[in-house]
C-alpha positions in Angstrom: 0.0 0.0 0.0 1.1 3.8 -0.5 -0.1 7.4 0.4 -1.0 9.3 -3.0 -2.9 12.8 -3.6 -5.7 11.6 -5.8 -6.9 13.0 -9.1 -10.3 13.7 -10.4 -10.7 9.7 -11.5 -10.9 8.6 -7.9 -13.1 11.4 -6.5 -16.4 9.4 -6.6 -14.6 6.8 -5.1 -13.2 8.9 -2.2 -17.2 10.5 -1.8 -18.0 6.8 -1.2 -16.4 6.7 1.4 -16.9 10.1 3.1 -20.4 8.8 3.1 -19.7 5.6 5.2 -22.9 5.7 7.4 -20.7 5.4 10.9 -17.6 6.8 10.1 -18.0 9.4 7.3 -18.4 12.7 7.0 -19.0 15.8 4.9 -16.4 17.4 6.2 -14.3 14.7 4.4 -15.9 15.4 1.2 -14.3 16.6 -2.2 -16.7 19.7 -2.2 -16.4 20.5 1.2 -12.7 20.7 0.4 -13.3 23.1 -2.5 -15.2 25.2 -0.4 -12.2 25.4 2.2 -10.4 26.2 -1.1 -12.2 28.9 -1.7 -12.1 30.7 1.9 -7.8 30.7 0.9 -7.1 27.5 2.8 -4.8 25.2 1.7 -6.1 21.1 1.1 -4.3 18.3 0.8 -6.9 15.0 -0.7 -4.7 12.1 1.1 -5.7 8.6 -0.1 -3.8 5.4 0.9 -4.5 3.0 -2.3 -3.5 -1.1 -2.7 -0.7 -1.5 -4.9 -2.2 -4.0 -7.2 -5.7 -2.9 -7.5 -5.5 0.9 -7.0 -8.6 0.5 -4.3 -8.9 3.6 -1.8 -7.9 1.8 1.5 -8.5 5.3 3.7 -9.2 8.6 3.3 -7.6 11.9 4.8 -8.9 15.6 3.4 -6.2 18.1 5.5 -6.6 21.5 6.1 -3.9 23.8 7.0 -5.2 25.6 9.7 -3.6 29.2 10.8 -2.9 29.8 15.1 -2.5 33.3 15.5 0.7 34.2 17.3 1.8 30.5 16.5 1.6 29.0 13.6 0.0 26.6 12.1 -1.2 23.2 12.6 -2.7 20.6 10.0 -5.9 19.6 10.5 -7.9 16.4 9.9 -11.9 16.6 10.6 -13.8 13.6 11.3 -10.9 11.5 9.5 -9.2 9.4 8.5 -11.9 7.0 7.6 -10.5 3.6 7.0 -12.1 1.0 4.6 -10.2 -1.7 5.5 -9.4 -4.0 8.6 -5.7 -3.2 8.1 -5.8 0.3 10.4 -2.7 0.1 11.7 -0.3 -0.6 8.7 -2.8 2.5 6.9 -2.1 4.6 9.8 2.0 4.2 10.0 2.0 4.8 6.4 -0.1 8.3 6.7 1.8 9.4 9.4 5.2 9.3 7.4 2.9 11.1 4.9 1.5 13.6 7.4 4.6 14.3 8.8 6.9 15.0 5.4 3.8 17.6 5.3 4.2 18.9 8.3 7.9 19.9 7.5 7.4 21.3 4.1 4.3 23.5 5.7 6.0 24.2 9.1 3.1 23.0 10.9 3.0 23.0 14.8 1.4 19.5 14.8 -1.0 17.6 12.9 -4.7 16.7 14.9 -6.7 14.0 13.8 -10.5 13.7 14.6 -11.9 9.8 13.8 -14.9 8.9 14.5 -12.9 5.7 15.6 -10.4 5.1 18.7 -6.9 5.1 17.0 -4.8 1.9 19.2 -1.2 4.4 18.7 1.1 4.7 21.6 2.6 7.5 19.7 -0.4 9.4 19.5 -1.1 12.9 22.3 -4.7 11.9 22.9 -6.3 14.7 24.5 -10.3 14.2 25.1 -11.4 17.0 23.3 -12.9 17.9 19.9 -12.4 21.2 17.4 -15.9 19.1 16.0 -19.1 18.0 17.6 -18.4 15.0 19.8 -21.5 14.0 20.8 -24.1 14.1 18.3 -28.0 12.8 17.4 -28.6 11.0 14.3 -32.7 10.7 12.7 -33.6 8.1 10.7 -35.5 9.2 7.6 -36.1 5.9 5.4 -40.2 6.5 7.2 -42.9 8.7 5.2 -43.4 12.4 6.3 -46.4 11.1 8.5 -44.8 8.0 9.8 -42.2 10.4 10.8 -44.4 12.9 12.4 -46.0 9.7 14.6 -42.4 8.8 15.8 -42.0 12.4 17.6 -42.5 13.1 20.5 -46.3 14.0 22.1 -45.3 17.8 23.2 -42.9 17.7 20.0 -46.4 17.8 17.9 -48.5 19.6 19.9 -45.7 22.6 19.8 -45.3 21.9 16.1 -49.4 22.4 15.5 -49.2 25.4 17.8 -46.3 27.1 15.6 -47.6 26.0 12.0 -50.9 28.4 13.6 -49.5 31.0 14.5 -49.0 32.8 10.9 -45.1 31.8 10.6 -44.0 31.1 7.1 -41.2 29.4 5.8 -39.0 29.8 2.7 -35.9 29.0 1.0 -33.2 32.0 1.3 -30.6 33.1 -0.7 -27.0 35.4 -0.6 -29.7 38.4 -0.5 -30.7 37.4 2.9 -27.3 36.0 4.8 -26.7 39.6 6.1 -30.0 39.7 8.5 -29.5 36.1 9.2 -25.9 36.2 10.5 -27.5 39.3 12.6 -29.3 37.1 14.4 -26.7 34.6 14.8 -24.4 36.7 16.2 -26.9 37.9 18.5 -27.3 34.5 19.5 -23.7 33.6 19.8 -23.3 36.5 21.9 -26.2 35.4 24.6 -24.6 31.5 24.1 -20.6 32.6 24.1 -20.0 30.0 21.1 -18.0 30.6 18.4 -18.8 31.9 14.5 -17.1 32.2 11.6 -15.9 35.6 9.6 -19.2 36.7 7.6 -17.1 35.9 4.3 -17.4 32.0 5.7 -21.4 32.2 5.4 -21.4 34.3 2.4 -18.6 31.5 0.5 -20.4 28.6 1.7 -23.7 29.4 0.4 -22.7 30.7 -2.9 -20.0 27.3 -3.7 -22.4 25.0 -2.1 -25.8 26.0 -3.9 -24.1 25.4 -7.0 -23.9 21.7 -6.1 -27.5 21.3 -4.4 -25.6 20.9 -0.9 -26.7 24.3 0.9 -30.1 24.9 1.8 -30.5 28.6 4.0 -34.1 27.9 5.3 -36.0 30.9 6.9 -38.8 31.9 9.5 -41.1 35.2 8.4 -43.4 36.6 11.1 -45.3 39.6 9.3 -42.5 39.7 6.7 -39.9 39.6 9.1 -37.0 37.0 9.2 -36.9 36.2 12.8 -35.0 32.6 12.4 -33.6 30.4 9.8 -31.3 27.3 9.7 -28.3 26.0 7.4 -28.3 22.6 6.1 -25.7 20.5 4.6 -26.8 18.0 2.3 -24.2 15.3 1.2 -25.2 11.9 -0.3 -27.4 9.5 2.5 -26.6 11.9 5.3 -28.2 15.7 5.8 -26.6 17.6 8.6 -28.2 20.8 10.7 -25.2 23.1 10.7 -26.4 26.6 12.0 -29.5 27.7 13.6 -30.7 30.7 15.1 -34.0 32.4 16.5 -34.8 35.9 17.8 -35.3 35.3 21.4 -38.0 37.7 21.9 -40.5 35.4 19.6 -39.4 32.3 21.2 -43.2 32.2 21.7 -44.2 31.5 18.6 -42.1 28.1 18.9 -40.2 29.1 15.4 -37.5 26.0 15.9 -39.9 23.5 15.9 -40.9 24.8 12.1 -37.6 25.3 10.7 -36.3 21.8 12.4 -39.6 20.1 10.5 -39.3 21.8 7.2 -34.8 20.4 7.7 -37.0 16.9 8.0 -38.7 17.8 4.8 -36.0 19.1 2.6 -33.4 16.3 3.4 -36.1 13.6 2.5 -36.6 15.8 -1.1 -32.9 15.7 -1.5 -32.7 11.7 -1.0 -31.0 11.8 2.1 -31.4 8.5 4.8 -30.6 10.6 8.1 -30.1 14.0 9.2 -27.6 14.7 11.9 -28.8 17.0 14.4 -24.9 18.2 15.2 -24.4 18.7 18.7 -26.0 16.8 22.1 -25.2 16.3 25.7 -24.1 13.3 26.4 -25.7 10.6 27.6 -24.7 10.9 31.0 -25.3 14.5 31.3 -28.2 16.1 33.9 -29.9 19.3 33.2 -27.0 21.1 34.6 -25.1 20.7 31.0 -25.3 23.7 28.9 -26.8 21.5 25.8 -29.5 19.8 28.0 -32.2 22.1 27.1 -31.4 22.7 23.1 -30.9 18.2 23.6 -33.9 17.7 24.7 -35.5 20.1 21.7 -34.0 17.6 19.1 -34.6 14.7 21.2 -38.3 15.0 20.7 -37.9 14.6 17.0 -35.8 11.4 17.4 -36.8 10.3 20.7 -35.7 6.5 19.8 -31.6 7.7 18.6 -28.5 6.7 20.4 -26.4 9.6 21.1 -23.3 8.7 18.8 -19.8 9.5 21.1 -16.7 10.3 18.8 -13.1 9.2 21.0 -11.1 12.8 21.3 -8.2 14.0 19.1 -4.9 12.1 18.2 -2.2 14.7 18.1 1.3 14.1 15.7 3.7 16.9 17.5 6.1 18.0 15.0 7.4 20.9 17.3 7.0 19.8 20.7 8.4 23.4 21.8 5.9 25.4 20.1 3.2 22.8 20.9 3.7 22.9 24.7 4.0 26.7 24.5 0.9 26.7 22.8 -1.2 24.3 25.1 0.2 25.9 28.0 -1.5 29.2 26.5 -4.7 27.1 26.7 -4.5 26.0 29.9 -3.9 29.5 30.7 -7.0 30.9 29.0 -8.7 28.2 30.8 -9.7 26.3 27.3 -9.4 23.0 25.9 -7.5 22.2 22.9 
């Protein structure tokens, strides 16, 4: 087996596997690479291949991700994603890969993010995630009203309540990103997460569209956009990404039409499941800070596992730098 960077004749191949229903991801996808592209990032389509056959035996999309004041590190989402028993021979072989990349870029260290535990001594593992760790996943092989059955009772009594109370919902475009990120941001703020630059939204919605991947859905109250979602759509698997609502019409229960009307569209686009992106753990109490937004998606898949992902393998390939720089984080009181 070898490492190679693959060319366009292997890219439905590669997809394939990005759409592996347990270990895949969009975020190892060919367009979702272009996309990254286009925001000035550098990507780097890693496939190791048998020798004789020229079958993909695992994936690994890398992003070059800058650290202000630091660096830069290399960055694999969700991956590798193996398609083969033979993990550990795949894995050595990457590494030497990885790290002749690392040199060439100057990279800090490399951090990998599998949905599977990686059995490497020589792997940091550090129980955190840049990604969602813990996550819900919604079947959708039922009808629209076999679905609706399978939700929760107050789930459909708050879902009849909304669809009454004059909200309409529509497909947005570029036109409408600005008032959306508003709210957002406004949200963000009340929630201290993290958002991306405005150009992000803006890129994503113009490169993804053109591939029917990107669907901006929006709430109107008398004309007025007062919450909307973004949904990826890759293959089997559609994925909430963003979502937002103006908390002074939290009344008119606008999340439980913009979660139903994600149901909708990712059935229209083919798709088997829609990730919900982002749960408390199973062990968590009411305590956690996603218990309450948890227990909103729960009621639409009140029957789905929460799905755990292991924590990030780190390669160091400056162990000065990368001690100064976790030391920084320890300082700022934040996980890697």
């Amino acid at each position: 087996m070898k490492v190679i960077e693959i060319g366009p004749e292997l890219e439905e191949s590669w997809d394939q596997i990005a759409n592996d229903e347990k270990y895949g991801s969009f975020m190892q996808s060919i367009v979702w690479g272009e996309f990254k592209k286009s925001l000035g990032q550098k990507i780097w389509n890693l496939a190791v291949i048998n020798d004789t056959e020229n079958k993909i035996l695992a994936i690994c999309q890398v992003v070059r991700e800058e650290l202000i004041g630091f660096g830069n590190f290399l960055y694999v989402p969700y991956g590798p994603i193996f398609k083969t028993k033979k993990i550990a021979s795949c894995l050595q072989i990457l590494k030497i890969k990885l790290k002749q990349l690392a040199r060439k870029e100057q990279s800090i260290f490399i951090r990998l993010e599998p949905k599977i535990v990686l059995s490497d001594k020589s792997l940091k593992f550090f129980n955190t995630y840049r990604q969602i760790q813990h996550t819900l996943k919604m079947n959708l092989d039922l009808s629209e009203e076999e679905l609706l059955a399978s939700f929760k009772q107050k789930t459909r009594y708050n879902l009849r309540l909304a669809q009454k109370k004059g909200i309409e919902i529509v497909l947005g475009g570029e036109k409408d990103l600005s008032e959306f990120i508003q709210i957002l941001k406004t949200v963000g703020r009340r929630g201290a997460f993290f958002l991306p630059e405005n150009k992000y939204f803006y890129t994503m919605i113009s490169s993804l569209s053109k591939r029917n991947m990107v669907d901006l859905i929006l709430a109107k109250y008398r004309k007025k956009i007062i919450g909307g979602f973004i949904n990826i759509y890759f293959k089997d698997e559609a994925t909430y990404l963003f979502g937002a609502s103006l908390d002074q019409y939290r009344h008119l229960m606008v999340n439980y039409c913009l979660m139903w009307e994600t149901i909708k569209r990712a059935k229209t686009h083919g798709c088997r499941r829609l990730d919900f992106r982002g749960a408390s753990p199973n062990e968590a109490d009411a305590t956690h800070p996603w218990y309450g937004f948890t227990r909103f998606k729960r009621g639409f898949a009140p029957n789905s596992p929460v799905e755990s992902y292991p924590g990030s393998y780190f390669i160091v390939a400056k162990t000065f730098k990368f001690y100064l720089y976790y030391l920084w984080k320890l300082i700022r009181r934040r996980s890697l």
